[in-house]
VEXNU-925485 format. One line per 4 residues: their letters; for each residue y, z, x of C-alpha. Coordinates in nm, 4 decimals. Each point is the difference from the previous one (the first is absolute). Layout:
REM VEXNU-925485
a> Y Z X; ...
This chain:
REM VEXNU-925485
xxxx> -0.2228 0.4354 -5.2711; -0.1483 -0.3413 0.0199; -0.1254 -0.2001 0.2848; 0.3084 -0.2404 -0.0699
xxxx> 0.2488 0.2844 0.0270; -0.1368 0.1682 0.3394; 0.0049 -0.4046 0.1203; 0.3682 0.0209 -0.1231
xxxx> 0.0712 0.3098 0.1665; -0.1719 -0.1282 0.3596; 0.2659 -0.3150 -0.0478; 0.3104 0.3037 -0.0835
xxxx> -0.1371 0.1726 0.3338; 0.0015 -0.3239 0.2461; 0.3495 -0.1018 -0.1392; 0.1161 0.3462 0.0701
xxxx> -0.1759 0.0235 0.3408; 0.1090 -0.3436 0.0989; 0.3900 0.1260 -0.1065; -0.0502 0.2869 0.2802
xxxx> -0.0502 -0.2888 0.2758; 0.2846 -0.1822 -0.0551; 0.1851 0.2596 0.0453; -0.0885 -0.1315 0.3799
xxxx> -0.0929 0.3948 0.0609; -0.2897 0.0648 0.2488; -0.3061 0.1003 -0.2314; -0.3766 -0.0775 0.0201
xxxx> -0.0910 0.0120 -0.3838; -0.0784 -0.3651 -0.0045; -0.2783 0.0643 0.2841; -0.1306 0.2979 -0.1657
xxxx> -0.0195 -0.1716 -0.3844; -0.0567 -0.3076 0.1281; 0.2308 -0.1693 -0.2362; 0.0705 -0.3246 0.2007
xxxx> 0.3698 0.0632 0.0067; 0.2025 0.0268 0.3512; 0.0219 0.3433 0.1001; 0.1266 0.1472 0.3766
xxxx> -0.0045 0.2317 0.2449; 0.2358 0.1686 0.2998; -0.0763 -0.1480 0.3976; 0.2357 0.0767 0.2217
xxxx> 0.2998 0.2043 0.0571; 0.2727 -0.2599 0.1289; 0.3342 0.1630 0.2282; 0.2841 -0.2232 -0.0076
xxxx> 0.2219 0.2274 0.1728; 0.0551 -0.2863 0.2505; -0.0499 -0.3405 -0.2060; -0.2803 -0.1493 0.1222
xxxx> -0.2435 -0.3000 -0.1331; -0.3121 0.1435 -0.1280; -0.2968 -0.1712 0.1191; -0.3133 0.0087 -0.1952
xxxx> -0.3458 -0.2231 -0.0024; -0.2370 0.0517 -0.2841; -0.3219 -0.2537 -0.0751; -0.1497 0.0056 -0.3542
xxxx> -0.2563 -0.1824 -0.1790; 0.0853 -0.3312 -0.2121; 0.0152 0.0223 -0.3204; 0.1812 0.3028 -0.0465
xxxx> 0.4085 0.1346 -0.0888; 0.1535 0.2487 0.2187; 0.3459 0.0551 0.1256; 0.1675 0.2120 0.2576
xxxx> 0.2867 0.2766 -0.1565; 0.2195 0.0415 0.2386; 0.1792 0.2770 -0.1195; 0.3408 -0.1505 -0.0376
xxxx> -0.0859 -0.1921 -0.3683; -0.0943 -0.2927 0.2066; -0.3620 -0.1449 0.0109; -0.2087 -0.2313 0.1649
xxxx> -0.3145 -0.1678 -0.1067; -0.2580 -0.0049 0.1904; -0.1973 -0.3138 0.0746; -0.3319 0.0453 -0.1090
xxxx> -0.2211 -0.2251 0.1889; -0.2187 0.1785 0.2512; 0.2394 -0.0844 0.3131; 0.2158 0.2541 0.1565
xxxx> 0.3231 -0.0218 -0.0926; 0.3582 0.1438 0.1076; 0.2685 0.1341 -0.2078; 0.3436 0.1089 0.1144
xxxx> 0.3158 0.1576 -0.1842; 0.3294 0.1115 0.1094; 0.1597 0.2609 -0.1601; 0.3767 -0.0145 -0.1417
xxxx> 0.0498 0.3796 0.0806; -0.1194 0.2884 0.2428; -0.2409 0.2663 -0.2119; -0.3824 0.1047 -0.0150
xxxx> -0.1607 -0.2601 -0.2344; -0.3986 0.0020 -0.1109; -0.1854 -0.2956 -0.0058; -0.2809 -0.0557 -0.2254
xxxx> -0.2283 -0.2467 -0.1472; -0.0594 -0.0831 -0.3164; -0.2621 -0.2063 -0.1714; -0.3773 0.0045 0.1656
xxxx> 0.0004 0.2239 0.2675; -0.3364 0.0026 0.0820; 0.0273 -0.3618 0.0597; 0.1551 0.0557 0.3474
xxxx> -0.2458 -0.0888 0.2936; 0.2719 0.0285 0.2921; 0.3113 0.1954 0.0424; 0.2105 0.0017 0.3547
xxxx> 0.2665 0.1849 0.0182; 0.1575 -0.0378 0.4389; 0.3188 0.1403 0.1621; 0.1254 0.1479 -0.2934
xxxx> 0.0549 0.3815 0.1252; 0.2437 0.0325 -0.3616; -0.2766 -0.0197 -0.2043; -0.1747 0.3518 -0.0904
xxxx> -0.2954 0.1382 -0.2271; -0.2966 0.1262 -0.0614; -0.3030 -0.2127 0.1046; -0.1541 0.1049 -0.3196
xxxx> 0.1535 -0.2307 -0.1761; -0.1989 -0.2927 0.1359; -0.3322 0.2087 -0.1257; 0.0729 -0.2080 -0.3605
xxxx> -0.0402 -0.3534 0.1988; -0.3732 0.0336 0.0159; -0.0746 -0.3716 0.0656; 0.2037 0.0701 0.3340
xxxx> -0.1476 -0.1888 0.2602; 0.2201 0.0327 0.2665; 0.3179 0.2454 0.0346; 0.2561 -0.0118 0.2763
xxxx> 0.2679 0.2686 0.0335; 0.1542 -0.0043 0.3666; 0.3156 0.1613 0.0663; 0.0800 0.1578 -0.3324
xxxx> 0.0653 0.3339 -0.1141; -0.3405 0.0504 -0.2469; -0.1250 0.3112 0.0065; -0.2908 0.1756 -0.1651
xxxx> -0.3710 0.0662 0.0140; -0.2157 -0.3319 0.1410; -0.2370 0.1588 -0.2072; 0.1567 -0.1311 -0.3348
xxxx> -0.0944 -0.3513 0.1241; -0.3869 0.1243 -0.0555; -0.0179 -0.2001 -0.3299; 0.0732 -0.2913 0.1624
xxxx> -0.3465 -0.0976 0.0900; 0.0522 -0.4004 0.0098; 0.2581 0.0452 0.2826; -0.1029 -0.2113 0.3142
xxxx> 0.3007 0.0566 0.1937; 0.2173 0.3024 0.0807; 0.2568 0.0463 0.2306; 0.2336 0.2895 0.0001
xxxx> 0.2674 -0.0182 0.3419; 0.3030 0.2397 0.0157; -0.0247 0.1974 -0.3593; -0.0297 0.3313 -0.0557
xxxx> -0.3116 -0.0366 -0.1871; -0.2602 0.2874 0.0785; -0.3864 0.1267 -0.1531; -0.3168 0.0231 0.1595
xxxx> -0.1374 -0.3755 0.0708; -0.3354 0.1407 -0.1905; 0.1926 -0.0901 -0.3119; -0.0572 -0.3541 0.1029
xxxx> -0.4005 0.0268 0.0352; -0.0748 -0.1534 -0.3483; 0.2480 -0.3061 0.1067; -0.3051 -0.1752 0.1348
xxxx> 0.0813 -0.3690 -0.0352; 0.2719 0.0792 0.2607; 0.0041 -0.2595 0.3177; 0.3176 0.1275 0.1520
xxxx> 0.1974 0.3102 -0.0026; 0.2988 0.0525 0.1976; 0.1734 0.3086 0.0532; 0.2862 0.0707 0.2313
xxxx> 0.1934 0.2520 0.0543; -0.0985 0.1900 -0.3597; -0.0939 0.3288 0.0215; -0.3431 -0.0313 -0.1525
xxxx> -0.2632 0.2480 0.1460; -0.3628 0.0934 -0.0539; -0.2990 -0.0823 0.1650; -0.0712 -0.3790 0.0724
xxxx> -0.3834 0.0323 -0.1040; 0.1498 -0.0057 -0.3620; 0.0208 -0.4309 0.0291; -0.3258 0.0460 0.0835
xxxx> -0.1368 -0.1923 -0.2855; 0.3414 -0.2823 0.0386; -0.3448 -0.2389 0.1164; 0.2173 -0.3400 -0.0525
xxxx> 0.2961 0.1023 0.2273; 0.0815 -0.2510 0.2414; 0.3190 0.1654 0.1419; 0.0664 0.3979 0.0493
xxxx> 0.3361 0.0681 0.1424; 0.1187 0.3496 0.0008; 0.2816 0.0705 0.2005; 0.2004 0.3058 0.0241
xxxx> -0.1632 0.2020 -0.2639; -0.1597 0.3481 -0.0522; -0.3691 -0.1618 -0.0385; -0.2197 0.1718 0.2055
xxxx> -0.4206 0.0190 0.0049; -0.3028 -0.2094 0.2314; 0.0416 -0.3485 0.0693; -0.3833 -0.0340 -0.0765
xxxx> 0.1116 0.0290 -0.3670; 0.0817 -0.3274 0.0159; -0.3680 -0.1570 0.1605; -0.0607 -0.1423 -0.3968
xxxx> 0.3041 -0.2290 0.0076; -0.1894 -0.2645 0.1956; 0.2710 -0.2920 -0.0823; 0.3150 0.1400 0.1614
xxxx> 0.1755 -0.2813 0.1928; 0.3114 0.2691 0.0615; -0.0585 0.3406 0.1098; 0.3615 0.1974 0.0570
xxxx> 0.0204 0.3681 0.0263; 0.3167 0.0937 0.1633; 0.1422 0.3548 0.0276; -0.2855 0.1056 -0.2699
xxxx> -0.1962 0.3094 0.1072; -0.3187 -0.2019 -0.0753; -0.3188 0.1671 0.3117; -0.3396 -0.0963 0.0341
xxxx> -0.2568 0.2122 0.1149; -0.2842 -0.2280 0.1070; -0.3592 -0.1213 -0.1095; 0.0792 -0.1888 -0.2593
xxxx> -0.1407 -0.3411 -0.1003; 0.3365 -0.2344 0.0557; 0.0027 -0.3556 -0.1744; 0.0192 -0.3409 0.2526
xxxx> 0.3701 -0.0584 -0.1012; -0.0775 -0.3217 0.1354; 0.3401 -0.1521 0.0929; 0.2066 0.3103 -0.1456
xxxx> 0.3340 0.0854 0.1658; -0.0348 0.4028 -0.0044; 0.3363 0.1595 0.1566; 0.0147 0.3942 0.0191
xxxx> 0.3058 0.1433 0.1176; 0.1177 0.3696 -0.0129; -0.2722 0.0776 -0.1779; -0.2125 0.3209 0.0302
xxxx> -0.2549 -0.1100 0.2423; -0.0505 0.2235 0.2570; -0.2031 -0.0253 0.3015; -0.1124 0.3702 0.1308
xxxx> -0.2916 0.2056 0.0180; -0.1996 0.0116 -0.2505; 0.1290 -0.2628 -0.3030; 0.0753 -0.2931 0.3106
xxxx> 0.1565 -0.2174 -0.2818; 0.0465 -0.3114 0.1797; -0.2779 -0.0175 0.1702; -0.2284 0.0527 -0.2853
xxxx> 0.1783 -0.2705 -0.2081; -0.0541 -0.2221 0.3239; -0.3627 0.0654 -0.0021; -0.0258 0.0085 -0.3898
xxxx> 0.1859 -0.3387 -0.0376; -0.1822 -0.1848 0.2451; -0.3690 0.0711 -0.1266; 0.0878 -0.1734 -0.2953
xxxx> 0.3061 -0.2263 0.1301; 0.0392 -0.3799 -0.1256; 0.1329 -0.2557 0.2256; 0.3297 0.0322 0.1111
xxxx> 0.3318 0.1138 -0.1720; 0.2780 0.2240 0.0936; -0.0097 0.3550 0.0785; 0.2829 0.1761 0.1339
xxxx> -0.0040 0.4085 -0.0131; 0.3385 0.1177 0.1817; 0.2493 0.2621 0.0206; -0.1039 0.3911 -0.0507
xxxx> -0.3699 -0.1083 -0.0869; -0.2065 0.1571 0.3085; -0.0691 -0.1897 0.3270; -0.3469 -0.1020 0.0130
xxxx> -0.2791 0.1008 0.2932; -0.2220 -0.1350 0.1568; -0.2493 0.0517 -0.2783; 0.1089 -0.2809 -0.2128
xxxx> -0.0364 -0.2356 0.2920; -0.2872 -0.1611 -0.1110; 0.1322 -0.0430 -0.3421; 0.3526 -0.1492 0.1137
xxxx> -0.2501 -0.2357 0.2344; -0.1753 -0.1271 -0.3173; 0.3009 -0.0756 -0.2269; 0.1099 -0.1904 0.2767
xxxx> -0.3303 -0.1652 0.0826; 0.0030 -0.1319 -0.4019; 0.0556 -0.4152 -0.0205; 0.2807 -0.0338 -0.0713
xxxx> 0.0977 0.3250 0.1426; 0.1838 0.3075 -0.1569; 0.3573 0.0380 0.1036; -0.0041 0.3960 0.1122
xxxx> 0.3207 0.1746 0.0780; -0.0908 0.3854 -0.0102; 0.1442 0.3225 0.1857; -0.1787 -0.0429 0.3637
């Protein structure tokens, strides 16, 4: 065979490949031969039991093709132009419908997907998107490991609220351009020191999950404006070298600070915190964190001493 005739046969294998697409079935051959044709893949699971619009917002670099499948033979193309952008559809008729995308996938930056509790899936499907920079999923029914998002390593921006996405937060360690990361009410666990090297994070909100681990994890992030742990069985056991925060709002609330012989949680992040304490932000530690003592006095006395001064509400 000549090298005219294995040129022909490359041409016979595109046409044939490029055939399977239009079949508008969800396939990823394009990606993996790299044949410049459209190709797709499944998102989201969609329940119309109860008609309702579907609400999604995707951003995606200019100069690409891509368009939403939304299950029902209708499409929608999406505009391609580095803004964030949102798409609707109404469906004619109740049923469970699968929306895809098809063309560039990995040309998606953004995707937001708010107070739609009908739409289901794994979270693995966003691992494809790896020029994700920022995913929102709040109120949704998205399962699945957080750990399949590890390949997204340009993400910037994560917030998970009321899914039923779970995983150890380690998987998110090598994620370390992230700035913010919101989860609430998702029952991640593992131990906390795991964001350990998350150095560019700005704002750490964890609220109502199974995290758990030492505060002082946390001492490298030295540019967090937003500190939130709420019901998050985060301690701290004292002697560690806390940041300055400078002007950081830091709110603890139901964590798993106690305050008893021998650990005397609060008052050793008291102490700890004010060694090294910027000038003044916000720090509120209340409900079943420990009461502090008399120990931390001259601690609470310096945070309030600071110009301007640190708002303090803790457990007296």
């Amino acid at each position: 065979m000549g090298l005219r005739d294995l040129g022909e046969n490359r041409k016979g294998l595109q046409a044939g490949l490029g055939g399977l697409r239009d079949l508008g079935g969800f396939n990823d051959l394009g990606g993996l031969l790299d044949l410049n044709a459209p190709y797709s893949i499944p998102m989201l699971e969609n329940d119309q039991t109860s008609l309702a619009t579907t609400t999604i917002k995707i951003m995606a670099t200019a100069g690409n093709v891509l368009e939403i499948l939304w299950g029902d033979g209708l499409t929608t193309t999406v505009v391609c132009n580095g803004v964030l952008n949102t798409y609707t559809h109404d469906y004619a008729a109740t049923g469970t419908y699968t929306i895809g995308i098809r063309g560039n996938y990995k040309a998606i930056t953004q995707w937001q997907s708010v107070s739609q509790a009908f739409l289901s899936g794994d979270i693995a499907a966003f691992s494809p998107l790896t020029s994700m920079v920022n995913l929102l999923l709040f109120f949704t029914a998205v399962t699945g490991d957080i750990a399949s998002l590890a390949p997204l390593t340009s993400m910037v921006n994560l917030q998970l609220q009321l899914t039923g996405v779970t995983g150890d937060i380690a998987a998110l360690a090598p994620l370390t351009s992230m700035v913010n990361l919101l989860l609430f009410f998702t029952a991640v666990t593992g131990d906390i020191a795991a964001l350990a090297p998350l150095t560019s994070m700005v704002n750490l909100l964890l609220f109502f999950t199974g995290v758990t681990g030492d505060i002082a994890a946390l001492a490298g992030m030295t540019s967090l404006a937003y500190l939130r742990l709420y019901s998050t069985g985060v301690t701290y056991t004292g002697g560690a070298a806390l940041p300055p925060w400078a002007g950081c709002d830091i709110r603890i609330y139901d964590a798993g600070l106690t305050n008893v012989n021998p650990t005397y949680m609060v008052d050793n992040f008291l102490i700890d915190f004010a060694n090294g304490v910027g000038t003044g932000g916000k720090l509120y530690m209340a409900g079943t964190n420990g009461t502090r003592t008399a120990a931390s006095d001259a601690a609470k006395a310096a945070l309030l001493a600071t110009v301007p001064a640190w708002d303090l509400q803790v457990n007296e």
